[in-house]
C-alpha angles and dihedrals in degrees: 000000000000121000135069141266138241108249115201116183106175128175121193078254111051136331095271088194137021111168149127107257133191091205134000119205113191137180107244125181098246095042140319125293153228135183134170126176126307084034116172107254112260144154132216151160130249144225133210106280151085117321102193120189139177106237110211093277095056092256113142117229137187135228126183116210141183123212118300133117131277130214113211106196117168095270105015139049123197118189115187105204136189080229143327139186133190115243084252102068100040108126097212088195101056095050093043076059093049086039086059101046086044093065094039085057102054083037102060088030106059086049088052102027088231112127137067097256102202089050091053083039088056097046086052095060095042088060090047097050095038082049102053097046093047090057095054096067100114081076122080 
């Protein structure tokens, strides 16, 4: 089935995306996930990860997301997300920061039994996301 599909990526702040798209790839909870055009309906959640699409030239572009849920519809493809940013716009040096405190935090509160585990787990995972994408930037 030949034609693209509308990709929504939309954040309780501002649509990160709004774009035709050939394929979107997307990180679900249970696995990751692909749709084209003509795509089954479905609804699921994310996880925190890298969401890839073709735009309708065939470049491939990058979206970080953080949790949230997608809709797969046959042309078009929401994703409500905690929050989500392009490749573009990720400041490194800010997430190698976070990376940092991230690691401070599990560190001193393991030893005191003082923090909420999953969350510093979670913000963990968020600066090493946000880090990896960013430094491939030198890929399309």
């Amino acid at each position: 089935m030949a034609g693209n599909i509308i990709l929504e990526v939309v954040t309780p702040d501002r649509m990160v995306v709004n774009e035709e798209a050939q394929i979107v790839v997307a990180p679900g909870t249970e696995g990751e996930f692909g749709v084209l055009i003509g795509h089954t309906p479905f609804l699921t959640s994310l996880k925190i990860g890298i969401l890839r699409y073709k735009d309708k030239e065939g470049v491939e572009r990058f979206v970080f997301v953080n949790n949230g849920f997608a809709e797969a519809l046959p042309n078009k493809v929401t994703v409500l997300a905690e929050s989500a940013e392009r490749r573009r716009d990720i400041d490194i040096e800010r997430a190698k920061r976070a990376l940092e405190r991230a690691k401070r935090r599990l560190e001193e509160g393991v030893e005191k039994e003082e923090i909420d585990f999953h969350r510093a787990q979670a913000a963990l995972q968020r600066a090493i996301t946000r880090i990896k994408l960013a430094e491939t930037r030198s890929h399309p």
